[in-house]
Structure formats: C-alpha cells, structure tokens
Residue, then its C-alpha position, 0 to 999 in steps of 0.5 A: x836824461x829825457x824829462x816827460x817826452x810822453x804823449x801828453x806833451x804833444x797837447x801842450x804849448x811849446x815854446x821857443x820850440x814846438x813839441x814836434x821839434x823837440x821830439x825830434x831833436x830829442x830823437x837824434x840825441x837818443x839816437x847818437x847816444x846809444x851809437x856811442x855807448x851813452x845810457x838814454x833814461x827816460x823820466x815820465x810823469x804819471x800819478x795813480x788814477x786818483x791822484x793819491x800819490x801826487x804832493x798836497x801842499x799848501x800853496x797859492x796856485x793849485x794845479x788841477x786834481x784828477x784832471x780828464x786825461x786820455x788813455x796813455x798820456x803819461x807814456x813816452x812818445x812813439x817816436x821815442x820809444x826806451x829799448x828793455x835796457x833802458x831805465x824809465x823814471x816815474x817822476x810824481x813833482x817837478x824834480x824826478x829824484x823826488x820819491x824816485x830810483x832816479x839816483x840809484x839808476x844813475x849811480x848803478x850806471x856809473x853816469x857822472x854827467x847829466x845831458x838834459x833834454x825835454x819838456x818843460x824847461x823851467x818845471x821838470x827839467x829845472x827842478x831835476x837839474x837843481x837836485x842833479x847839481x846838489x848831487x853833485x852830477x855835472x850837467x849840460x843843457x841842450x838847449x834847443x831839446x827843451x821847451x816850455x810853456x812860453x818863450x819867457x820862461x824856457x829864457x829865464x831858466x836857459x840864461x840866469x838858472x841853468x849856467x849856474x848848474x852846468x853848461x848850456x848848448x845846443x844840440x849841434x854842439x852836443x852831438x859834436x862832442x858825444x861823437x868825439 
C-alpha cells in the first residue's frame, strides 16, 4: 500500500530520505510486486476544490483551508503510475480507510498483509496501519519507503509505534522475502 506517492510530495521536506529516494524505492517495490503477483494499491489524498469534503473538528492547530495548489498535485507520481487493474484510494484524513472503499478493495483482493510504503511516516501511514492492525490486517513496514517531515518523527513512529503493529524492514529485506 503506497500512501500519498503523488506530486505534491516532491514540494515536501523528506526526511530521513528524500522524496526522490522514496519514489524510487517505492518504484522497485511496485515493481517486484507485480512480477510476483502482489496487488499494488495506491492511496492518494485529494479534496473538493473547496475543501467541503475534508474533516472540521475542533482542534488546537488548524491545517490550512483551501490552500493555492498547482494543477494535479493530488495525482500519483509519474514514476509511479497504477496500470487500470489497480485500486487507487482517495483518502480525505490521515487514515485512508476513513470514508474510504479501502477495505472492501482489500477484502475483494483476498490481502491479508499490509506492506506499507509512502509519505508520511507518522500522518498517512501511521493513521492507516492503526486502522489496518484493528482490522486485523498483518502488517509490514518498509522502512527506508517511507519519510516524514523530520527525522524525529518518521523514528518515533518506525521504533516505538510501528513494532506494535507489525514488523519493520527494509526494503532489502522485503524485496528478498516478496521474491521467495
């Protein structure tokens, strides 16, 4: 599952590793995946040119309202591009089953595992895993797919969140055991 690989992550700090690492590492993943038979899904985020679908509680720290965004910046990267037979999710919160078919595309794949991968470590891909492991999904991290805004947040959620919802590794490591 690749959380928000769409063009306005290349605007975006990334951090431990940059977007243009991400992107390609995220690449060799969708690659290797659809040679060994593993459904890619793409998870983009995307709101109504007003914004009148996006969530309006009250909180302490308002995210911006009807931001100036450039012409597609909620489409998923080039480089990344989902072939007709693969899902792509609209996620309008940090957790794409939120208001989403994310499950029922899941469960109509038969997917049991979770190999999550994308931008941002602690808000799209965090908030989905916390909802993927309450359903029960099992669940793996690539570790070095993935980046945030800083360096301290993409660690804090890779060591104390994520190995309380499934296993962590790198993106070695998983193309290793997808291959086998």
């Amino acid at each position: 599952m690749l959380i928000d690989m769409q063009n306005a992550v290349n605007r975006h700090a990334a951090e431990p590793h940059s977007a243009v690492d991400v992107i390609a590492r995220v690449g060799t993943l969708v690659d290797q995946a659809r040679i060994v038979g593993i459904l890619p899904i793409f998870v983009r985020t995307s709101f109504l040119n007003d914004e009148s679908d996006a969530l309006r509680q009250t909180i302490d720290q308002e995210r911006p309202r009807k931001p100036e965004r450039p012409a597609g910046w909620d489409q998923i990267v080039d480089e990344l591009r989902p072939k007709p037979t693969e899902p792509v999710v609209i996620k309008r919160s940090w957790n794409a089953f939120f208001g989403s078919d994310l499950d029922l595309q899941l469960r109509r794949h038969g997917v049991t595992t979770i190999i999550f991968a994308g931008i941002s470590t602690n808000f799209g891909v965090e908030g989905t895993a916390r909802s993927a492991y309450d359903r029960g999904f099992e669940i793996v991290f690539v570790e070095d797919a993935m980046a945030s805004n800083t360096k301290e947040n993409h660690e804090f959620a890779v060591r104390k969140i994520f190995p309380m919802l499934g296993r962590v590794r790198s993106l070695e490591t998983v193309l290793a055991s997808i291959r086998n």
